[in-house]
KETOR-668433 format. One record per residue (C-alpha): residue number from 1; z negated, y negated, x negated; residue in three letters. Coordinates in steps of 0.25 Angstrom, whole numbers, plus 5000, padded with zeros to 4 digits. Each point is the difference from the previous one (the first is absolute). Last residue first. Layout:
N
REC    n    up  north  east  res
REC  NUM     Z      Y     X  ALA
...
//
This chain:
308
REC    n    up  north  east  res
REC  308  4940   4817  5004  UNK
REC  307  5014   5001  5008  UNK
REC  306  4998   4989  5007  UNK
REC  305  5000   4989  4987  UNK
REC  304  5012   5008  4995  UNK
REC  303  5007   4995  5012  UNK
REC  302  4996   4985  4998  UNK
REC  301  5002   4999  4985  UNK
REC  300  5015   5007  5002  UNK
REC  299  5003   4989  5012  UNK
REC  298  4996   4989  4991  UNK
REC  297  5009   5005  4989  UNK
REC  296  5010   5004  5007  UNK
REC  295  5001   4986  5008  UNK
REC  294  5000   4994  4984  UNK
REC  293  5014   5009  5000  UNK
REC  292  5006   4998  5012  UNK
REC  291  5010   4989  4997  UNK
REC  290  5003   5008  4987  UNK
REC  289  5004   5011  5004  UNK
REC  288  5006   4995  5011  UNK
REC  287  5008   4993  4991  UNK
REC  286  5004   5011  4992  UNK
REC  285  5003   5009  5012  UNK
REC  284  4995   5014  4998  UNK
REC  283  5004   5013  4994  UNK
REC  282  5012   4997  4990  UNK
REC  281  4994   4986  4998  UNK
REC  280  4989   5005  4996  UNK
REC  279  5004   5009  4986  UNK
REC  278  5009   4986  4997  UNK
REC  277  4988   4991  5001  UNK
REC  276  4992   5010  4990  UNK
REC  275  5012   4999  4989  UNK
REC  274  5000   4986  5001  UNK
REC  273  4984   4998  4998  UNK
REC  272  5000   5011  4988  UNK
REC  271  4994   5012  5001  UNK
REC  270  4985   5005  4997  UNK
REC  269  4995   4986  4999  UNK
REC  268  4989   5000  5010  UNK
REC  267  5005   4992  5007  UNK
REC  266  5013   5007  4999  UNK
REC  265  4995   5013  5004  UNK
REC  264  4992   4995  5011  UNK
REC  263  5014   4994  5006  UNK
REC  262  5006   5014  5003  UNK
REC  261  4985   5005  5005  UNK
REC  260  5003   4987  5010  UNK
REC  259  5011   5006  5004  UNK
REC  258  4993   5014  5003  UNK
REC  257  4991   4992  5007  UNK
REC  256  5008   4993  5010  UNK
REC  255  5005   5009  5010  UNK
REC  254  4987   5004  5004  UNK
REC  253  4997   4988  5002  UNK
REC  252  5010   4996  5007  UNK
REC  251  4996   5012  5008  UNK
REC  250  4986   4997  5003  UNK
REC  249  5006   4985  5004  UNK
REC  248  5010   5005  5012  UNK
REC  247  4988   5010  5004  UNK
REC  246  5002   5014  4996  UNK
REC  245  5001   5012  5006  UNK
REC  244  5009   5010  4992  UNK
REC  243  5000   5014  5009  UNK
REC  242  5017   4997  5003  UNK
REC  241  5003   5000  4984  UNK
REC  240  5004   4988  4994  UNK
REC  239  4992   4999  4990  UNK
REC  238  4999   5014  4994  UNK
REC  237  5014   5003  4993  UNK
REC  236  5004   4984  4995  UNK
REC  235  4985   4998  4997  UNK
REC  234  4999   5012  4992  UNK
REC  233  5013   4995  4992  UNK
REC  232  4994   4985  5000  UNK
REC  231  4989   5006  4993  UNK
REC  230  5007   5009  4991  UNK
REC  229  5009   4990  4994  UNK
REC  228  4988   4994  4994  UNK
REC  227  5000   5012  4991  UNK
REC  226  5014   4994  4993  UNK
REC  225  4989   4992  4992  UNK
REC  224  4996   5013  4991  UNK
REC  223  4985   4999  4994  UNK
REC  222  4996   5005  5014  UNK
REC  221  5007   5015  4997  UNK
REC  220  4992   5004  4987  UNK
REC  219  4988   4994  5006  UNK
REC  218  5001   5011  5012  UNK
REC  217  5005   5009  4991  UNK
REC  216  4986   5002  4993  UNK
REC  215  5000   4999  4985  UNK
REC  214  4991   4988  5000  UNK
REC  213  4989   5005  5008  UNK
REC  212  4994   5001  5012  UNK
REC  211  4997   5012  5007  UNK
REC  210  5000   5003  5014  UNK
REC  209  4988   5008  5005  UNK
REC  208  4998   5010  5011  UNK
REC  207  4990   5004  5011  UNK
REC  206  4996   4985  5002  UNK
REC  205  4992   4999  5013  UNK
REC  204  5006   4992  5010  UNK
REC  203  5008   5011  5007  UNK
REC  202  5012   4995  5007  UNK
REC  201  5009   5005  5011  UNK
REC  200  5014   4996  5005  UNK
REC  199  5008   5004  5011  UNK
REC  198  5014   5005  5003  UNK
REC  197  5015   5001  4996  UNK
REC  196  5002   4986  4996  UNK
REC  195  4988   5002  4991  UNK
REC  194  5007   5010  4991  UNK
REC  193  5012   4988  4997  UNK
REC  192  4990   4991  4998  UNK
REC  191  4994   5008  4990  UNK
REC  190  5012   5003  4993  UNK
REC  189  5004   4985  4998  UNK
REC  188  4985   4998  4995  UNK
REC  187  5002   5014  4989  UNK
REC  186  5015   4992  4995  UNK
REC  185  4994   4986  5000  UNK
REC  184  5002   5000  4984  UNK
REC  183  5012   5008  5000  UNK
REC  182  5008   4998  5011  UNK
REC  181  5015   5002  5005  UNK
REC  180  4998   5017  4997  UNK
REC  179  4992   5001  5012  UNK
REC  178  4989   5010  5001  UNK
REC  177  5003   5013  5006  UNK
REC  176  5008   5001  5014  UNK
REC  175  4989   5013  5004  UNK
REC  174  4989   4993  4998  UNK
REC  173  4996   5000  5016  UNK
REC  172  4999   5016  4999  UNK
REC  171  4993   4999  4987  UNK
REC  170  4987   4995  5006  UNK
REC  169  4993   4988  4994  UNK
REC  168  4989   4999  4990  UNK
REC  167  4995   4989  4993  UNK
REC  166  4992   4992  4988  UNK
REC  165  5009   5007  4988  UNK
REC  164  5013   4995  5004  UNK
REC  163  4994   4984  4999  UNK
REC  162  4993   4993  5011  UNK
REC  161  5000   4997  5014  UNK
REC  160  5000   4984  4999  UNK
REC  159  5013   4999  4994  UNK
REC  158  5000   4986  5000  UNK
REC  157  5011   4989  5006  UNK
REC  156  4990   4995  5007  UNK
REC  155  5008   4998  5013  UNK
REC  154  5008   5013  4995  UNK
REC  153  4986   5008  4999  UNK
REC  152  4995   4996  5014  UNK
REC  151  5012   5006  5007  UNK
REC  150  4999   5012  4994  UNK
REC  149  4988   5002  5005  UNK
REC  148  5003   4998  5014  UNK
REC  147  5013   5008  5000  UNK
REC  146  4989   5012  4995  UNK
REC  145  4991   4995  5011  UNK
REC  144  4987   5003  4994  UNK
REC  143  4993   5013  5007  UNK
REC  142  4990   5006  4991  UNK
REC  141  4991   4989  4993  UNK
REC  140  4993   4996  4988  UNK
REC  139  5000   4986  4999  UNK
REC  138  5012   4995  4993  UNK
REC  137  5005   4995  4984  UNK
REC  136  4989   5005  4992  UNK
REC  135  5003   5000  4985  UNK
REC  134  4989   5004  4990  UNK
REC  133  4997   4993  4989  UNK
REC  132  5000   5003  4984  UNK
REC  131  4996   5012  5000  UNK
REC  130  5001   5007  4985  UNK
REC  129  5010   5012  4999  UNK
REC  128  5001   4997  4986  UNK
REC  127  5014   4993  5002  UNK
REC  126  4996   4992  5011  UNK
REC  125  4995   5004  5013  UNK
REC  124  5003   4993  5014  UNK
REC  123  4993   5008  5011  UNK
REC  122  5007   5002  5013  UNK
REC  121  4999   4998  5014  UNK
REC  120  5006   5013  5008  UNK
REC  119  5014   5001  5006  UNK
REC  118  5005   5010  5013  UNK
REC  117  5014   5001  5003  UNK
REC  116  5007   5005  5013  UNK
REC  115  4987   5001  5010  UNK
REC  114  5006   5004  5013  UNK
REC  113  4994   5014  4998  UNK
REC  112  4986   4997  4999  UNK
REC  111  4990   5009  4997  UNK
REC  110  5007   5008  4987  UNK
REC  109  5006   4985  4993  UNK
REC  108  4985   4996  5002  UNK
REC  107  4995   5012  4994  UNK
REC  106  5010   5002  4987  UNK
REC  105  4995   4984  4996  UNK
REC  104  4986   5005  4999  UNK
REC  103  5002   5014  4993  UNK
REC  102  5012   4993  4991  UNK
REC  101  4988   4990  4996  UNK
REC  100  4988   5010  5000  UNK
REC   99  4999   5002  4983  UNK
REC   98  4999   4986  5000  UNK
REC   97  5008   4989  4992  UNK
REC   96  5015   5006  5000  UNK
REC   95  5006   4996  4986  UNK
REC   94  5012   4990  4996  UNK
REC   93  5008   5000  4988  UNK
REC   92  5009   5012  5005  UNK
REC   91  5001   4997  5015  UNK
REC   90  4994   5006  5010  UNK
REC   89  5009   5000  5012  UNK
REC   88  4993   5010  5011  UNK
REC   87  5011   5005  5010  UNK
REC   86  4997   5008  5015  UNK
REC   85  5007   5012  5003  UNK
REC   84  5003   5006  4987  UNK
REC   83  5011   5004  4993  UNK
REC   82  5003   4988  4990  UNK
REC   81  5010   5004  4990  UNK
REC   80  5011   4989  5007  UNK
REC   79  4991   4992  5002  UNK
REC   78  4995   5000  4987  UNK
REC   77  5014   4998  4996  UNK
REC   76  4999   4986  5008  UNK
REC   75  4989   4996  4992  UNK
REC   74  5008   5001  4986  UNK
REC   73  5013   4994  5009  UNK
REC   72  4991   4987  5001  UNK
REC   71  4993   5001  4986  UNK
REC   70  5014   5001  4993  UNK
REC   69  5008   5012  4997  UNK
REC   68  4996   5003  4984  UNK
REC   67  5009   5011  4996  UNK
REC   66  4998   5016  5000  UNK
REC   65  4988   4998  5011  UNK
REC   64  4988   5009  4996  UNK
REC   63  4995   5008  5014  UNK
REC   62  4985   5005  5001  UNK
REC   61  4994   5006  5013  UNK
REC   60  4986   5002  4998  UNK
REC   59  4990   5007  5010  UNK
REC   58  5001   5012  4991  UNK
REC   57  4991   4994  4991  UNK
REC   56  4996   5005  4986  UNK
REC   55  5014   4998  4994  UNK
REC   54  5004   4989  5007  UNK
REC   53  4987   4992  4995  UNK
REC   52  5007   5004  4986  UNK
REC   51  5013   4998  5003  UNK
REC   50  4996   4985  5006  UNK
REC   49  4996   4996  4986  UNK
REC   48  5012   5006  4992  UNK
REC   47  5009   4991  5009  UNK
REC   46  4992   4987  4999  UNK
REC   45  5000   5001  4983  UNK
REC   44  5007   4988  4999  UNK
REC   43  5016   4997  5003  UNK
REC   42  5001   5002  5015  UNK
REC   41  5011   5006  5007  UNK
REC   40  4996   4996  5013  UNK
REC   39  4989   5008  5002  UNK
REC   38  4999   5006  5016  UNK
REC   37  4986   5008  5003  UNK
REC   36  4999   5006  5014  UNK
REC   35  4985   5005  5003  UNK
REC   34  4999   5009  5011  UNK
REC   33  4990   4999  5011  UNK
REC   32  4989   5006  5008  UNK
REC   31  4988   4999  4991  UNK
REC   30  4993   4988  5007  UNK
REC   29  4988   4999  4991  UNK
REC   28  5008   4992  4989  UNK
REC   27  4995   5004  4987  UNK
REC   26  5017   5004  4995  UNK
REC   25  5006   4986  5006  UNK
REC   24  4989   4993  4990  UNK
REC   23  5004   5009  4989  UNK
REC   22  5013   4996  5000  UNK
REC   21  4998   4985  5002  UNK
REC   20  4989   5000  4986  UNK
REC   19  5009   5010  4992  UNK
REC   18  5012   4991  5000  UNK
REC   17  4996   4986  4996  UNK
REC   16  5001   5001  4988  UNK
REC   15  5014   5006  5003  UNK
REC   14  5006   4991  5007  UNK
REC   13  5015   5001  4995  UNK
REC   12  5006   5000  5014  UNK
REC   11  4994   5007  5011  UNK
REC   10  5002   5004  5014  UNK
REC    9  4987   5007  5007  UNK
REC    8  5002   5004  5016  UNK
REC    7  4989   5008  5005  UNK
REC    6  5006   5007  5011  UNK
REC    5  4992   5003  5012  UNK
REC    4  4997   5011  5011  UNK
REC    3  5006   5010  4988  UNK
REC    2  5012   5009  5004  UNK
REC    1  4998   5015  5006  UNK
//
Protein backbone atom coordinates (compact mmCIF):
# COMPACT_ATOMS: atom_id res chain seq x y z
CA UNK A 1 0.00 0.00 0.00
CA UNK A 2 1.48 3.72 -0.55
CA UNK A 3 2.60 5.90 2.51
CA UNK A 4 -0.45 8.54 3.95
CA UNK A 5 2.31 11.24 3.35
CA UNK A 6 5.23 12.07 1.32
CA UNK A 7 7.99 13.73 2.84
CA UNK A 8 9.33 15.81 0.04
CA UNK A 9 13.37 16.81 0.42
CA UNK A 10 15.04 18.53 -2.68
CA UNK A 11 18.53 19.56 -2.31
CA UNK A 12 21.20 21.15 -3.71
CA UNK A 13 24.69 21.16 -2.14
CA UNK A 14 23.61 21.61 1.58
CA UNK A 15 25.34 19.17 3.06
CA UNK A 16 26.09 20.76 6.50
CA UNK A 17 22.89 20.99 6.74
CA UNK A 18 21.88 17.42 5.84
CA UNK A 19 22.11 15.35 8.74
CA UNK A 20 19.88 17.71 11.07
CA UNK A 21 16.61 17.87 8.31
CA UNK A 22 16.95 14.04 7.66
CA UNK A 23 16.90 12.98 10.89
CA UNK A 24 14.28 15.27 11.95
CA UNK A 25 11.83 13.57 9.21
CA UNK A 26 13.15 9.92 10.86
CA UNK A 27 11.90 11.03 14.94
CA UNK A 28 8.82 11.98 13.81
CA UNK A 29 6.07 10.08 15.69
CA UNK A 30 3.83 9.72 12.71
CA UNK A 31 5.46 6.74 10.98
CA UNK A 32 3.22 6.45 8.07
CA UNK A 33 5.20 8.00 5.31
CA UNK A 34 8.12 7.73 2.73
CA UNK A 35 10.77 10.04 2.41
CA UNK A 36 11.41 11.30 -1.20
CA UNK A 37 14.99 12.71 -1.61
CA UNK A 38 15.80 14.65 -5.07
CA UNK A 39 19.73 16.16 -5.14
CA UNK A 40 20.23 18.37 -8.11
CA UNK A 41 23.59 17.33 -8.98
CA UNK A 42 25.28 18.80 -6.16
CA UNK A 43 28.94 19.29 -5.91
CA UNK A 44 29.78 18.61 -2.09
CA UNK A 45 29.42 15.57 -0.37
CA UNK A 46 25.14 15.70 -0.20
CA UNK A 47 25.01 12.55 -2.30
CA UNK A 48 27.32 10.24 0.05
CA UNK A 49 25.34 11.78 3.09
CA UNK A 50 21.69 10.72 1.90
CA UNK A 51 23.37 6.98 0.95
CA UNK A 52 24.09 6.38 4.15
CA UNK A 53 20.58 7.50 6.04
CA UNK A 54 19.17 5.42 2.63
CA UNK A 55 21.03 2.81 3.79
CA UNK A 56 19.48 2.34 7.35
CA UNK A 57 16.11 3.42 6.28
CA UNK A 58 13.76 2.01 3.94
CA UNK A 59 11.58 4.91 4.15
CA UNK A 60 14.03 6.71 1.74
CA UNK A 61 13.46 7.27 -1.68
CA UNK A 62 16.74 8.64 -3.37
CA UNK A 63 17.08 9.99 -6.90
CA UNK A 64 20.38 12.05 -8.34
CA UNK A 65 19.53 14.25 -11.33
CA UNK A 66 22.15 13.70 -14.32
CA UNK A 67 22.29 17.63 -14.64
CA UNK A 68 21.14 20.57 -12.47
CA UNK A 69 17.19 21.29 -13.39
CA UNK A 70 16.53 24.26 -11.55
CA UNK A 71 14.82 24.56 -7.92
CA UNK A 72 11.31 24.66 -9.72
CA UNK A 73 11.60 21.62 -11.90
CA UNK A 74 13.72 20.08 -8.85
CA UNK A 75 10.18 20.26 -6.71
CA UNK A 76 8.13 19.20 -9.52
CA UNK A 77 10.17 15.66 -9.63
CA UNK A 78 9.22 15.28 -6.37
CA UNK A 79 6.03 15.32 -7.40
CA UNK A 80 6.38 13.34 -9.79
CA UNK A 81 8.17 10.56 -7.10
CA UNK A 82 5.78 11.46 -4.40
CA UNK A 83 3.18 8.58 -3.72
CA UNK A 84 1.56 9.48 -1.04
CA UNK A 85 -1.81 10.94 -0.29
CA UNK A 86 -0.89 13.96 1.47
CA UNK A 87 2.83 16.00 0.73
CA UNK A 88 5.18 17.18 3.39
CA UNK A 89 7.90 19.65 1.75
CA UNK A 90 10.88 19.63 4.06
CA UNK A 91 13.60 21.31 2.62
CA UNK A 92 17.14 20.38 2.63
CA UNK A 93 18.39 23.42 5.07
CA UNK A 94 15.47 23.53 7.12
CA UNK A 95 14.46 20.96 10.12
CA UNK A 96 11.02 19.89 11.61
CA UNK A 97 11.04 21.46 15.14
CA UNK A 98 9.01 18.70 17.13
CA UNK A 99 8.91 15.22 16.91
CA UNK A 100 4.83 15.85 16.74
CA UNK A 101 4.84 18.30 13.70
CA UNK A 102 3.71 15.67 10.76
CA UNK A 103 1.61 14.07 13.84
CA UNK A 104 -0.30 17.44 14.26
CA UNK A 105 -0.39 18.64 10.66
CA UNK A 106 -1.52 14.77 9.52
CA UNK A 107 -4.73 15.19 12.08
CA UNK A 108 -6.25 18.36 10.63
CA UNK A 109 -5.75 17.18 7.00
CA UNK A 110 -7.46 13.53 8.46
CA UNK A 111 -10.66 15.44 10.19
CA UNK A 112 -11.47 17.80 7.67
CA UNK A 113 -11.74 16.96 4.15
CA UNK A 114 -12.36 20.56 2.69
CA UNK A 115 -8.91 21.43 4.31
CA UNK A 116 -6.45 21.85 0.99
CA UNK A 117 -3.27 22.95 2.85
CA UNK A 118 -2.49 23.32 6.22
CA UNK A 119 0.68 25.87 7.52
CA UNK A 120 2.28 25.94 11.01
CA UNK A 121 4.20 29.17 12.46
CA UNK A 122 7.63 28.72 12.25
CA UNK A 123 11.00 29.35 13.99
CA UNK A 124 13.86 31.18 12.28
CA UNK A 125 17.25 29.60 12.93
CA UNK A 126 20.62 30.54 11.80
CA UNK A 127 23.19 28.62 10.70
CA UNK A 128 23.84 26.79 14.37
CA UNK A 129 20.31 25.90 14.55
CA UNK A 130 19.98 29.10 17.10
CA UNK A 131 16.21 30.79 17.35
CA UNK A 132 16.15 33.66 16.20
CA UNK A 133 12.31 34.58 16.30
CA UNK A 134 9.40 32.69 15.56
CA UNK A 135 6.98 33.65 12.68
CA UNK A 136 3.34 33.71 13.43
CA UNK A 137 1.16 35.06 10.66
CA UNK A 138 -2.67 33.68 11.99
CA UNK A 139 -4.39 32.42 14.98
CA UNK A 140 -4.65 28.91 14.92
CA UNK A 141 -7.73 28.04 13.14
CA UNK A 142 -9.47 25.35 10.93
CA UNK A 143 -11.63 26.73 8.43
CA UNK A 144 -9.97 30.02 6.84
CA UNK A 145 -11.51 30.75 3.59
CA UNK A 146 -8.67 29.51 1.34
CA UNK A 147 -9.98 32.46 -1.43
CA UNK A 148 -9.95 34.59 1.86
CA UNK A 149 -6.44 34.11 2.41
CA UNK A 150 -5.15 34.46 -0.42
CA UNK A 151 -6.79 37.61 -0.85
CA UNK A 152 -5.10 39.00 2.16
CA UNK A 153 -1.56 38.12 0.98
CA UNK A 154 -1.76 39.97 -2.55
CA UNK A 155 -3.11 43.29 -0.60
CA UNK A 156 0.29 42.72 1.43
CA UNK A 157 2.10 41.58 -1.12
CA UNK A 158 3.61 38.83 1.79
CA UNK A 159 3.56 35.16 1.81
CA UNK A 160 1.97 35.12 5.03
CA UNK A 161 1.65 31.01 5.03
CA UNK A 162 5.14 30.19 4.99
CA UNK A 163 7.90 28.42 3.25
CA UNK A 164 7.70 24.49 1.69
CA UNK A 165 8.73 23.29 5.12
CA UNK A 166 5.69 24.89 7.18
CA UNK A 167 2.74 23.02 5.17
CA UNK A 168 0.91 20.16 3.99
CA UNK A 169 -1.45 20.10 1.18
CA UNK A 170 -2.96 16.88 -0.56
CA UNK A 171 -1.51 15.86 -3.71
CA UNK A 172 -4.78 15.56 -5.47
CA UNK A 173 -4.98 19.51 -5.65
CA UNK A 174 -0.89 19.46 -6.71
CA UNK A 175 -1.41 17.68 -9.60
CA UNK A 176 -0.44 21.06 -12.18
CA UNK A 177 2.91 21.13 -10.31
CA UNK A 178 4.62 24.55 -9.40
CA UNK A 179 4.70 27.03 -12.16
CA UNK A 180 7.82 27.30 -14.34
CA UNK A 181 6.97 31.48 -14.82
CA UNK A 182 8.14 32.07 -11.03
CA UNK A 183 11.00 31.39 -8.93
CA UNK A 184 10.90 33.59 -5.96
CA UNK A 185 7.08 33.48 -5.44
CA UNK A 186 7.07 29.95 -6.88
CA UNK A 187 5.83 28.12 -3.25
CA UNK A 188 3.08 31.45 -2.70
CA UNK A 189 1.78 30.88 -6.49
CA UNK A 190 1.27 27.29 -5.53
CA UNK A 191 -0.50 28.02 -2.46
CA UNK A 192 -3.04 29.94 -3.95
CA UNK A 193 -3.52 27.65 -6.39
CA UNK A 194 -4.14 24.71 -3.55
CA UNK A 195 -6.52 27.17 -1.64
CA UNK A 196 -8.87 27.79 -4.75
CA UNK A 197 -9.84 24.30 -4.27
CA UNK A 198 -10.75 24.53 -0.56
CA UNK A 199 -10.04 25.78 3.07
CA UNK A 200 -7.21 26.81 5.06
CA UNK A 201 -6.00 25.76 8.62
CA UNK A 202 -3.26 26.89 10.84
CA UNK A 203 -1.43 25.71 13.83
CA UNK A 204 0.17 28.45 15.78
CA UNK A 205 2.68 26.45 17.18
CA UNK A 206 5.93 26.37 15.28
CA UNK A 207 6.55 22.60 14.30
CA UNK A 208 9.36 23.54 11.72
CA UNK A 209 12.10 25.93 11.37
CA UNK A 210 13.13 27.94 8.34
CA UNK A 211 16.83 28.83 8.16
CA UNK A 212 18.49 31.63 7.58
CA UNK A 213 21.40 31.88 6.06
CA UNK A 214 23.49 33.31 3.32
CA UNK A 215 23.38 30.28 0.93
CA UNK A 216 19.73 30.00 1.10
CA UNK A 217 17.99 30.61 -2.43
CA UNK A 218 15.84 32.87 -1.22
CA UNK A 219 18.74 35.62 -1.12
CA UNK A 220 20.26 34.03 -3.94
CA UNK A 221 17.00 34.99 -5.97
CA UNK A 222 16.23 38.74 -4.18
CA UNK A 223 19.66 40.00 -5.35
CA UNK A 224 18.14 39.64 -8.98
CA UNK A 225 16.03 43.10 -9.91
CA UNK A 226 14.10 41.03 -12.75
CA UNK A 227 12.20 39.48 -9.26
CA UNK A 228 10.08 42.60 -9.17
CA UNK A 229 8.42 40.92 -12.14
CA UNK A 230 6.95 38.50 -10.04
CA UNK A 231 4.63 40.66 -8.14
CA UNK A 232 3.06 42.19 -10.90
CA UNK A 233 2.91 38.40 -12.43
CA UNK A 234 1.10 37.36 -9.28
CA UNK A 235 -1.02 40.37 -9.60
CA UNK A 236 -1.68 39.66 -13.19
CA UNK A 237 -2.88 35.74 -12.16
CA UNK A 238 -4.85 36.47 -8.87
CA UNK A 239 -6.15 40.00 -8.93
CA UNK A 240 -8.80 39.75 -11.12
CA UNK A 241 -10.15 36.65 -9.88
CA UNK A 242 -14.20 36.67 -9.23
CA UNK A 243 -13.51 36.10 -5.07
CA UNK A 244 -11.32 39.42 -4.98
CA UNK A 245 -13.27 42.10 -2.86
CA UNK A 246 -11.87 45.06 -2.42
CA UNK A 247 -12.84 48.47 -1.99
CA UNK A 248 -11.86 50.95 -5.04
CA UNK A 249 -8.85 52.33 -2.42
CA UNK A 250 -7.69 48.59 -1.04
CA UNK A 251 -6.98 47.72 -4.54
CA UNK A 252 -5.12 50.71 -5.60
CA UNK A 253 -3.21 49.85 -3.03
CA UNK A 254 -2.74 46.82 -3.66
CA UNK A 255 -1.81 47.66 -7.07
CA UNK A 256 0.65 50.10 -5.81
CA UNK A 257 3.13 48.29 -3.66
CA UNK A 258 4.91 46.31 -6.05
CA UNK A 259 5.65 49.65 -7.81
CA UNK A 260 6.63 51.16 -5.05
CA UNK A 261 9.13 48.05 -4.22
CA UNK A 262 10.50 49.25 -7.93
CA UNK A 263 11.25 52.76 -6.39
CA UNK A 264 12.73 51.26 -3.07
CA UNK A 265 15.54 50.11 -5.04
CA UNK A 266 16.48 53.30 -6.20
CA UNK A 267 16.15 55.07 -2.92
CA UNK A 268 18.06 52.90 -1.86
CA UNK A 269 20.52 53.09 -4.49
CA UNK A 270 20.32 49.40 -5.72
CA UNK A 271 19.46 50.79 -9.42
CA UNK A 272 19.76 53.76 -11.06
CA UNK A 273 16.69 56.52 -10.88
CA UNK A 274 16.16 55.94 -15.08
CA UNK A 275 16.53 52.53 -14.92
CA UNK A 276 13.67 52.16 -11.88
CA UNK A 277 11.37 54.80 -13.90
CA UNK A 278 11.56 52.40 -16.96
CA UNK A 279 10.69 49.03 -14.72
CA UNK A 280 7.28 51.30 -13.77
CA UNK A 281 6.29 52.39 -16.44
CA UNK A 282 5.84 49.04 -18.12
CA UNK A 283 3.23 48.25 -15.09
CA UNK A 284 1.82 51.39 -13.88
CA UNK A 285 1.19 54.97 -15.32
CA UNK A 286 4.34 57.20 -14.58
CA UNK A 287 2.13 60.05 -13.53
CA UNK A 288 -0.10 58.15 -11.54
CA UNK A 289 2.68 56.88 -10.10
CA UNK A 290 3.76 59.86 -9.00
CA UNK A 291 0.41 61.81 -8.33
CA UNK A 292 -0.31 58.90 -5.69
CA UNK A 293 2.83 58.49 -4.20
CA UNK A 294 2.63 60.68 -0.79
CA UNK A 295 -1.22 59.24 -0.63
CA UNK A 296 0.65 55.82 -0.58
CA UNK A 297 2.53 56.66 1.93
CA UNK A 298 -0.24 57.93 4.32
CA UNK A 299 -2.43 55.33 3.33
CA UNK A 300 0.50 52.57 3.89
CA UNK A 301 0.88 54.13 7.86
CA UNK A 302 -2.68 54.07 8.17
CA UNK A 303 -3.36 50.35 7.19
CA UNK A 304 -0.23 49.09 9.03
CA UNK A 305 -1.45 51.07 12.02
CA UNK A 306 -4.86 48.18 11.94
CA UNK A 307 -2.89 45.54 11.49
CA UNK A 308 -0.91 45.81 14.95
Amino acid sequence: MNPKVSICMPNYNFAQYLPEAIESALKQSYCNFEFVIVDNFSTDNSVQIISEYAKMDERIFFHVNKFNIGLVSNLNLCLKYAKGEYIKFLFSDDVLASDKALEKMVSVLDENEKITLVATARNVIDERSAIKKVLLEYQGKIGYEGTEIIQDCLIEQKNRIGEPSAVLFRSKHATRGFDGRYRQAVDLEMWFHILEQGEFAYIDEPLCSFRNHPDQQTKINSTRYDLSEESFQLLQDYAKKPYIHLSMVKREYMLYIPVYAVWKLYKKRKVSRQTALNEIKKHYNIYKFILLYPFFKMYRFYYKSLKT
